[in-house]
Every structure is written in C-alpha cells, then in structure tokens.
PDB file of the backbone (N, CA, C, O) and the ligand in Angstrom, with CONECT records:
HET     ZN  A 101       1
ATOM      1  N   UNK A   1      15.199 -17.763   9.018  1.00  0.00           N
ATOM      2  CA  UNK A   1      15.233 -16.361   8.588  1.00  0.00           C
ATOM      3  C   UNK A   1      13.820 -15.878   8.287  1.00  0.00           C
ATOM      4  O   UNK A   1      12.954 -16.414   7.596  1.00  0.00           O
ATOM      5  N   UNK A   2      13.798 -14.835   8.915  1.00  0.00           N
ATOM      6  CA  UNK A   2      12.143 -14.221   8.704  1.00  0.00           C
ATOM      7  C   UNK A   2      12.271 -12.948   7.994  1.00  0.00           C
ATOM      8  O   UNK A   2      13.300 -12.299   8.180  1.00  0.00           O
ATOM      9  N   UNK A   3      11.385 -12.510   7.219  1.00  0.00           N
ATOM     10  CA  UNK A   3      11.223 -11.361   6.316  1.00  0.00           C
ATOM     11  C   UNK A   3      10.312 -10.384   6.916  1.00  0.00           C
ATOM     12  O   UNK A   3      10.487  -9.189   6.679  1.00  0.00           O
ATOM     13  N   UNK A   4       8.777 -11.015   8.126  1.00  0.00           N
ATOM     14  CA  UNK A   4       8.176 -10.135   8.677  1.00  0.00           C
ATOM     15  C   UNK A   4       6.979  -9.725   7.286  1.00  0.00           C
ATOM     16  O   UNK A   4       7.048 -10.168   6.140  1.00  0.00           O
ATOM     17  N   UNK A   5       6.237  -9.041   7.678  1.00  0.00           N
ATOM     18  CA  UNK A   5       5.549  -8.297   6.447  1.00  0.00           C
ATOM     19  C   UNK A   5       5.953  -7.216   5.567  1.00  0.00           C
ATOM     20  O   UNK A   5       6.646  -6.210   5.722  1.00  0.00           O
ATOM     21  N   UNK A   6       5.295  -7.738   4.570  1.00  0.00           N
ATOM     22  CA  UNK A   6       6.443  -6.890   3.149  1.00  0.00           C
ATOM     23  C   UNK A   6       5.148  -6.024   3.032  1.00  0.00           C
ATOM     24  O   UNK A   6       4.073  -6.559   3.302  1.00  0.00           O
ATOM     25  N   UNK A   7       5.184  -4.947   2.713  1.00  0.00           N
ATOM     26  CA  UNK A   7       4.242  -3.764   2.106  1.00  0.00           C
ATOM     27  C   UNK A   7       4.518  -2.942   1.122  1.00  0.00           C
ATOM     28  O   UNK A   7       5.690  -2.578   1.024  1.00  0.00           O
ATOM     29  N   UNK A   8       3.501  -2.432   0.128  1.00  0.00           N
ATOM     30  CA  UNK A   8       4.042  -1.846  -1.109  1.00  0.00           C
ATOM     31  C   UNK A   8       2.680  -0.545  -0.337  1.00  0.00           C
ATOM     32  O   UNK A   8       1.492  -0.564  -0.016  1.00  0.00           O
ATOM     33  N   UNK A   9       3.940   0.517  -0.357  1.00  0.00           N
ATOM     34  CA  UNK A   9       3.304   2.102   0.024  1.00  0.00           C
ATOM     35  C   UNK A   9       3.268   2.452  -0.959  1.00  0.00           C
ATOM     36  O   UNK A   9       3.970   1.969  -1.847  1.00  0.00           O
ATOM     37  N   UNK A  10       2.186   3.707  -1.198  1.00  0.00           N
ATOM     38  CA  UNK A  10       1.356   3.803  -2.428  1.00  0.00           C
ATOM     39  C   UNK A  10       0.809   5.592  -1.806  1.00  0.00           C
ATOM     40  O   UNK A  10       0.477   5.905  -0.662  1.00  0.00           O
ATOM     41  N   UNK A  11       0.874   6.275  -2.769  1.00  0.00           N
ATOM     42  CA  UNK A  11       0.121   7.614  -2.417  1.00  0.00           C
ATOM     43  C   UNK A  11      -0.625   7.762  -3.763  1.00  0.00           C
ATOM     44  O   UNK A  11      -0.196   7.300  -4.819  1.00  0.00           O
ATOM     45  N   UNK A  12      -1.594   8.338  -3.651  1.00  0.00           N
ATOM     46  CA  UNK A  12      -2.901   8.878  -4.162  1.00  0.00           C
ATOM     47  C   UNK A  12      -2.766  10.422  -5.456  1.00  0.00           C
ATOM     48  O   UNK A  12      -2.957  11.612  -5.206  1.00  0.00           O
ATOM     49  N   UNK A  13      -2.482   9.948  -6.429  1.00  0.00           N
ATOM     50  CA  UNK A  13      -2.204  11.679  -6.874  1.00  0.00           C
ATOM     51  C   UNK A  13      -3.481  12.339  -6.939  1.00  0.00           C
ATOM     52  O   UNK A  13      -3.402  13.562  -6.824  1.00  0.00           O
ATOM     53  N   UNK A  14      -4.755  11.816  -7.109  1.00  0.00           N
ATOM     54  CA  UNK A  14      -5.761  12.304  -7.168  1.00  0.00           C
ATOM     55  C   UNK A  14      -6.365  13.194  -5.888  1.00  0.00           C
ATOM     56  O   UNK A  14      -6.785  14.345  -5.768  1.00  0.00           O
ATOM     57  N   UNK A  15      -6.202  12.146  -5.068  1.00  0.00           N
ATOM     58  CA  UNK A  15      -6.833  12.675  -3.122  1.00  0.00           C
ATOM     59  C   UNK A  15      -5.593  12.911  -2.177  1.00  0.00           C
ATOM     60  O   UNK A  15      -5.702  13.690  -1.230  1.00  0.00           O
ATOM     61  N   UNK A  16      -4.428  12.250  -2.428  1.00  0.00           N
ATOM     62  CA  UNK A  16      -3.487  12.850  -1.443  1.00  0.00           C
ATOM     63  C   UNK A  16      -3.612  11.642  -0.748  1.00  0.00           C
ATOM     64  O   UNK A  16      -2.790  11.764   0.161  1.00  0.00           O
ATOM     65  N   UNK A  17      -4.123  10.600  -0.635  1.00  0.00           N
ATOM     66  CA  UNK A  17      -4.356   9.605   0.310  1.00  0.00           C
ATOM     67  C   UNK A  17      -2.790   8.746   0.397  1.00  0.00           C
ATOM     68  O   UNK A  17      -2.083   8.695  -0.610  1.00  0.00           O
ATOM     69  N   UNK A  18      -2.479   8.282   1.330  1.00  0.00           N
ATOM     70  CA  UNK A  18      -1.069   7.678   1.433  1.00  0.00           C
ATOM     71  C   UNK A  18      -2.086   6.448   1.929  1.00  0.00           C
ATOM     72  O   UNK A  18      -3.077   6.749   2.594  1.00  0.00           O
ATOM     73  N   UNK A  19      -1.822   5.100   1.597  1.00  0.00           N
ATOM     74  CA  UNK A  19      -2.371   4.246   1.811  1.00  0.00           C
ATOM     75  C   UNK A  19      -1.197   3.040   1.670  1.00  0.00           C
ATOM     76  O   UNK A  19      -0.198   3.442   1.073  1.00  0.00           O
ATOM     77  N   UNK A  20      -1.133   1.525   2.146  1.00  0.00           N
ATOM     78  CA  UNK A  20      -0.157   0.359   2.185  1.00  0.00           C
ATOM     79  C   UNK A  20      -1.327  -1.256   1.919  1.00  0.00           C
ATOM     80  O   UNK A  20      -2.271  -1.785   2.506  1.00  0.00           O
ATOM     81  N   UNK A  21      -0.528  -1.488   0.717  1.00  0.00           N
ATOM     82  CA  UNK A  21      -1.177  -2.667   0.609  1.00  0.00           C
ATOM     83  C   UNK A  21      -0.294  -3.966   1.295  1.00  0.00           C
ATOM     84  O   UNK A  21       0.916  -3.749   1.245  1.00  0.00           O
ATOM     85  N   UNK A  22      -0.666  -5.283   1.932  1.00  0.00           N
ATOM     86  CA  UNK A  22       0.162  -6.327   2.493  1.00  0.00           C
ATOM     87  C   UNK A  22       0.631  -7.079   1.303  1.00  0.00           C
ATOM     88  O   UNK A  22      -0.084  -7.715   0.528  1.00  0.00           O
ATOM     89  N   UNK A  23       1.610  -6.966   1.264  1.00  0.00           N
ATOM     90  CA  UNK A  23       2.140  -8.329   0.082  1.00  0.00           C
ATOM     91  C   UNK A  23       1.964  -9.429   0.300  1.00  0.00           C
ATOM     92  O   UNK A  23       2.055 -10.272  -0.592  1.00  0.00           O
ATOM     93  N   UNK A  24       1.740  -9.652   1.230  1.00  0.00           N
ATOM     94  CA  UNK A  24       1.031 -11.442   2.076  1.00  0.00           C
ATOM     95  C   UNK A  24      -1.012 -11.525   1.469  1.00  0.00           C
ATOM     96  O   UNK A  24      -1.830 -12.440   1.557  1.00  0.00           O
ATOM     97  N   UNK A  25      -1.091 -10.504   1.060  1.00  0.00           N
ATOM     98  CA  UNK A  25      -2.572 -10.565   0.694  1.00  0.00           C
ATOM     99  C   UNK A  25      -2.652  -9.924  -0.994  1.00  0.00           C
ATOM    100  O   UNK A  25      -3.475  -9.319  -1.680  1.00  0.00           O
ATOM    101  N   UNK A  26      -1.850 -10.240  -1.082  1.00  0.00           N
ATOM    102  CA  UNK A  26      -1.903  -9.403  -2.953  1.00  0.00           C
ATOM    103  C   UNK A  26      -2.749 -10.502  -3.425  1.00  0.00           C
ATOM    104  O   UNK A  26      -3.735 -10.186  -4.089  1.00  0.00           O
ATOM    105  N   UNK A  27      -2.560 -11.556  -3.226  1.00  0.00           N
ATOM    106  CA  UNK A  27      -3.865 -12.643  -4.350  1.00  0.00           C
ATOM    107  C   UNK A  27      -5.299 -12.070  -3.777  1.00  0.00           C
ATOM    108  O   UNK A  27      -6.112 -11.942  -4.692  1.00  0.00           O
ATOM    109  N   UNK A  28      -5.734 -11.748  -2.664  1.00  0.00           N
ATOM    110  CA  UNK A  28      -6.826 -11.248  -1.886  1.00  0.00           C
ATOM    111  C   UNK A  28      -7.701 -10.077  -2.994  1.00  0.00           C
ATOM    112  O   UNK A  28      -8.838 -10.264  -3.426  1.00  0.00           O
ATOM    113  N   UNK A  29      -6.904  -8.980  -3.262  1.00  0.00           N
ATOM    114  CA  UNK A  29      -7.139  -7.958  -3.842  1.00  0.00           C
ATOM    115  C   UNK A  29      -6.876  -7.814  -5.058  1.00  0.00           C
ATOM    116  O   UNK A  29      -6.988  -6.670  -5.499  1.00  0.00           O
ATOM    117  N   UNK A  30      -6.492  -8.790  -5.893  1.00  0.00           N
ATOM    118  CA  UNK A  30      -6.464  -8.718  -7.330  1.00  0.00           C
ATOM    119  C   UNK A  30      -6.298  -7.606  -7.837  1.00  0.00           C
ATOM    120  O   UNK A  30      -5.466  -6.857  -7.326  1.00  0.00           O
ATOM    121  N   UNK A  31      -7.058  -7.182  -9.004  1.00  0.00           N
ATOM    122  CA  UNK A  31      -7.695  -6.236  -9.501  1.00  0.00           C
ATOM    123  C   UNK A  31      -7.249  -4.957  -8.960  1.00  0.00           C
ATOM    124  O   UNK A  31      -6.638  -4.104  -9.604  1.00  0.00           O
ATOM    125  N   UNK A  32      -7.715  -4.852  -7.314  1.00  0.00           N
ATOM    126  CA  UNK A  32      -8.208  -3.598  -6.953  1.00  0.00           C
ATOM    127  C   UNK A  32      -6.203  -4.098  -6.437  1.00  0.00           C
ATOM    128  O   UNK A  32      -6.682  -4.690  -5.470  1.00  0.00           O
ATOM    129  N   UNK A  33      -5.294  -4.234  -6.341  1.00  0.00           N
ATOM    130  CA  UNK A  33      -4.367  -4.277  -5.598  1.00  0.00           C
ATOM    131  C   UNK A  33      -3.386  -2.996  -6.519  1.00  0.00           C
ATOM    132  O   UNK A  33      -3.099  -2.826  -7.704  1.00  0.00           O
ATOM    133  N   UNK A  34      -3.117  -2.317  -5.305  1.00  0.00           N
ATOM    134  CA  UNK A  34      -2.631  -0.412  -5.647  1.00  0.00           C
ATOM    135  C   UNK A  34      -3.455   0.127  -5.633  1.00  0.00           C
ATOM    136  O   UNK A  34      -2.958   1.172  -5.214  1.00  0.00           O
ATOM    137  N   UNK A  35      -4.656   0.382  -5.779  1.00  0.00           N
ATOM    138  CA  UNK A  35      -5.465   1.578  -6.038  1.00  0.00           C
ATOM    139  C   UNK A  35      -6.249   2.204  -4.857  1.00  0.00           C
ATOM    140  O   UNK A  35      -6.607   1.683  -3.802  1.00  0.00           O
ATOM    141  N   UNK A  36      -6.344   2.920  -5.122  1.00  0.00           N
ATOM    142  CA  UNK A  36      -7.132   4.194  -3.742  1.00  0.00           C
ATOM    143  C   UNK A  36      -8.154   3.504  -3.199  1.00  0.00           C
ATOM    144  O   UNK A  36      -8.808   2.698  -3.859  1.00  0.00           O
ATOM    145  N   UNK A  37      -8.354   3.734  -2.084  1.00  0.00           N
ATOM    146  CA  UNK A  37      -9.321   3.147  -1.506  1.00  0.00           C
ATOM    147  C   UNK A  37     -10.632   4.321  -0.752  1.00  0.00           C
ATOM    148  O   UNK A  37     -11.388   4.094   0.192  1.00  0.00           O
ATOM    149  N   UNK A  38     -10.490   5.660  -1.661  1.00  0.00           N
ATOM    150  CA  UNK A  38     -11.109   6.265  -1.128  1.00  0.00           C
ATOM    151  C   UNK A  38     -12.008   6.410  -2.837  1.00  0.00           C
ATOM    152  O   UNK A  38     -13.188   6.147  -3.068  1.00  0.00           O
ATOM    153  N   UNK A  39     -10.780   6.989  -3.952  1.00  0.00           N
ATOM    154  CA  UNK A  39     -11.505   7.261  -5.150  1.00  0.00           C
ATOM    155  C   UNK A  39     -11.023   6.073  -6.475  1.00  0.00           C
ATOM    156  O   UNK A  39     -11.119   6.029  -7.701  1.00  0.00           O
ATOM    157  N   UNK A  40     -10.507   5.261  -5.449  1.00  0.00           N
ATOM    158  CA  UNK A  40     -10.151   3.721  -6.650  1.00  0.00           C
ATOM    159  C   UNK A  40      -9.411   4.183  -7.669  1.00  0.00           C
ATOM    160  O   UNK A  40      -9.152   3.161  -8.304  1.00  0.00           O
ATOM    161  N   UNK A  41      -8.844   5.211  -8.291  1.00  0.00           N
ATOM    162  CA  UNK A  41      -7.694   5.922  -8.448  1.00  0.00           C
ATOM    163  C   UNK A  41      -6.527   4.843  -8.450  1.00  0.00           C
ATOM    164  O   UNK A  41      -6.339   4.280  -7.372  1.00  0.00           O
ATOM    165  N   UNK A  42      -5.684   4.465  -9.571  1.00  0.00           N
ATOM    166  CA  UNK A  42      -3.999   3.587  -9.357  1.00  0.00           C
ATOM    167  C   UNK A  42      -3.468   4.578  -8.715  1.00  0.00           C
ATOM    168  O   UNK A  42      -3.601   5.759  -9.035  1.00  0.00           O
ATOM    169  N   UNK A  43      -2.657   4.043  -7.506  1.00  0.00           N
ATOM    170  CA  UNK A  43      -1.986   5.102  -6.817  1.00  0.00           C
ATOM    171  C   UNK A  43      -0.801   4.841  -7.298  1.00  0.00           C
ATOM    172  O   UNK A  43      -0.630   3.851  -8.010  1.00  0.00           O
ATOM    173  N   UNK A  44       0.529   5.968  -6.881  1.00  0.00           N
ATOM    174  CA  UNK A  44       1.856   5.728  -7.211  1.00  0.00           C
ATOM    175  C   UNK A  44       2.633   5.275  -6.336  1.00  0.00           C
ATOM    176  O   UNK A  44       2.844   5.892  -5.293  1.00  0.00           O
ATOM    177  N   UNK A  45       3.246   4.000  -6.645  1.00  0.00           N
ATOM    178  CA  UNK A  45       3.874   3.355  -5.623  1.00  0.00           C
ATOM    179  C   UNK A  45       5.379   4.355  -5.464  1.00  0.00           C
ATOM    180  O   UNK A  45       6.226   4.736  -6.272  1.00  0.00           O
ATOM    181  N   UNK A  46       5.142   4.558  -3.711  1.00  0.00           N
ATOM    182  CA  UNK A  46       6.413   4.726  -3.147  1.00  0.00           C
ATOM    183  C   UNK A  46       7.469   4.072  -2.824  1.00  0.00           C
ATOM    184  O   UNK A  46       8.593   4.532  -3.025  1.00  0.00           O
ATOM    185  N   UNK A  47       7.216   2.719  -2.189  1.00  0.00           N
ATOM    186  CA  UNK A  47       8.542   2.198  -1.730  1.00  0.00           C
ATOM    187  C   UNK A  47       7.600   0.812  -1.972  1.00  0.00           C
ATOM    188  O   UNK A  47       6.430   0.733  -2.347  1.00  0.00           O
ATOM    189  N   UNK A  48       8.596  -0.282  -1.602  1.00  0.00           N
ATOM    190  CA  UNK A  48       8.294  -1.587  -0.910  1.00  0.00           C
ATOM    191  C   UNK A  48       8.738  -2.078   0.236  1.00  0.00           C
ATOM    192  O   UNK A  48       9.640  -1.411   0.743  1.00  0.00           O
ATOM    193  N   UNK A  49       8.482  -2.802   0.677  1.00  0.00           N
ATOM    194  CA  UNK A  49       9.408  -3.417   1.538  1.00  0.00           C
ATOM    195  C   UNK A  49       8.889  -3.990   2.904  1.00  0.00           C
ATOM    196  O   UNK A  49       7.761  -4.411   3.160  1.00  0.00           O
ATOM    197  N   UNK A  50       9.805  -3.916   3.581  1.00  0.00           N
ATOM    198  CA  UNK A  50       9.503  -4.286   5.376  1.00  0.00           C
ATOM    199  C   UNK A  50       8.823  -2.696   5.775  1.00  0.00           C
ATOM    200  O   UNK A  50       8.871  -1.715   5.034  1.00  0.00           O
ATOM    201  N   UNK A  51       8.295  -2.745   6.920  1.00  0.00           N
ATOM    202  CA  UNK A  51       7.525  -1.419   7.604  1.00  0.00           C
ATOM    203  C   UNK A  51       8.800  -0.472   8.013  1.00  0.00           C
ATOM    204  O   UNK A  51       9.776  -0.862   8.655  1.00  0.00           O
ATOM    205  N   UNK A  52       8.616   0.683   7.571  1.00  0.00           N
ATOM    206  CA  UNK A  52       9.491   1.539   8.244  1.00  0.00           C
ATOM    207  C   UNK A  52       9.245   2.569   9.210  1.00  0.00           C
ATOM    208  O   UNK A  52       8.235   2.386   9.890  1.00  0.00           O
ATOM    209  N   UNK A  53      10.067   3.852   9.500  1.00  0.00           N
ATOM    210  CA  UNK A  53       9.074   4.447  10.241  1.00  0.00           C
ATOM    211  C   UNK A  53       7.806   5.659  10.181  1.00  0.00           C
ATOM    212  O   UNK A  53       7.098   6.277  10.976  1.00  0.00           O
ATOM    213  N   UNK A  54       8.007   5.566   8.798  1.00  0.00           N
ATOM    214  CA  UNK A  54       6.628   6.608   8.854  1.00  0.00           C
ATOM    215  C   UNK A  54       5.788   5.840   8.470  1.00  0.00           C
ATOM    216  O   UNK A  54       4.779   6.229   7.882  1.00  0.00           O
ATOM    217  N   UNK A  55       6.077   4.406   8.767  1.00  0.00           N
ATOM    218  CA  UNK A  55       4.356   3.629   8.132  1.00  0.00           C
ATOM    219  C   UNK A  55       3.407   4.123   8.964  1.00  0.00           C
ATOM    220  O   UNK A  55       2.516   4.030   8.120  1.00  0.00           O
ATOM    221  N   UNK A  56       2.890   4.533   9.829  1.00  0.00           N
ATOM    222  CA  UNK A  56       1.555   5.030  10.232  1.00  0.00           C
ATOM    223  C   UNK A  56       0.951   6.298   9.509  1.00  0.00           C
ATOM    224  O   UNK A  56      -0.140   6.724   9.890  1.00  0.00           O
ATOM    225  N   UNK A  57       1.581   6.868   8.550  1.00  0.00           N
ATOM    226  CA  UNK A  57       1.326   8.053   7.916  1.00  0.00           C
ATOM    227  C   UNK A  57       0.267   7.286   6.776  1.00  0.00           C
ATOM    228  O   UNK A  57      -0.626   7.686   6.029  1.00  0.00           O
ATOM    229  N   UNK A  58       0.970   5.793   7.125  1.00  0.00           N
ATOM    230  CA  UNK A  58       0.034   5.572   5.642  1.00  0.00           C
ATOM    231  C   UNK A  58      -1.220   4.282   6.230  1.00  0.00           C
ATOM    232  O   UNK A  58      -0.758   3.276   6.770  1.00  0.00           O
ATOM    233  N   UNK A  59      -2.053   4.355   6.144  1.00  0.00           N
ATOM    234  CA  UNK A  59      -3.501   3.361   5.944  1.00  0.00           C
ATOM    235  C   UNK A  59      -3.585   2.089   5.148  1.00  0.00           C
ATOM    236  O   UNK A  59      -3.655   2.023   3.921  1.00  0.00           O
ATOM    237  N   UNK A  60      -3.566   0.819   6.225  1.00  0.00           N
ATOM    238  CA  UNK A  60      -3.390  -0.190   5.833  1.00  0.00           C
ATOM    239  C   UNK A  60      -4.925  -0.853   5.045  1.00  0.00           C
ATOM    240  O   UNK A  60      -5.990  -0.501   5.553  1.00  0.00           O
ATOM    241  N   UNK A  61      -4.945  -1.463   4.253  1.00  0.00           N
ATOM    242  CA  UNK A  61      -5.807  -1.221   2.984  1.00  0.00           C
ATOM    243  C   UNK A  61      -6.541  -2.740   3.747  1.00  0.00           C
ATOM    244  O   UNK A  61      -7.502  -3.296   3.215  1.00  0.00           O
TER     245      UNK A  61
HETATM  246 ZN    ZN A 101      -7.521   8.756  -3.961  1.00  0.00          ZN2+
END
C-alpha cells in the first residue's frame, strides 16, 4: 500500500502566496516548515494530504 506524497497547502495572509510544503521533507525545514517563502510570514494551513487538483495553484517550497 502506497500513500504517494503527502503535502500540507498553506496560503499566505500577508502576500496572498499559496505555497505546499512535502511532508516527506518536514525534518529538512524545521523551523521555517509553514511559513512564506516570499515574506517568512506563518502561513494558514489549508488542507493536507495527497495532491489534488488545484495543486499547481500552489508552489512547491
Ligand atoms: Zn507571504
């Protein structure tokens, strides 16, 4: 049984930025894991999960 890549989508209240962090790399990004990657801003997590279909709306981190 495979799960595929898990992602936690995340939008920006500050910049509007929709951005996706990999849950396979959360030890990678510590610290900075959720936050904007434009104004480092905690973003608000939208969903989790497997990729759906508006993941290209959002910027893989
Ligand atoms: Zn931002």
């Amino acid at each position: 049984m495979t799960w595929g890549t898990l992602y936690f989508y995340y939008e920006c209240e500050n910049c509007k930025k929709k951005y996706k962090y990999s849950f396979n790399e959360l030890s990678e990004y510590r610290d900075n894991f959720g936050k904007c990657p434009d104004c480092k801003t905690e973003g608000k997590l939208i969903k989790d999960g497997a990729i759906t279909k508006d993941d290209l709306e959002y910027q893989e981190i």
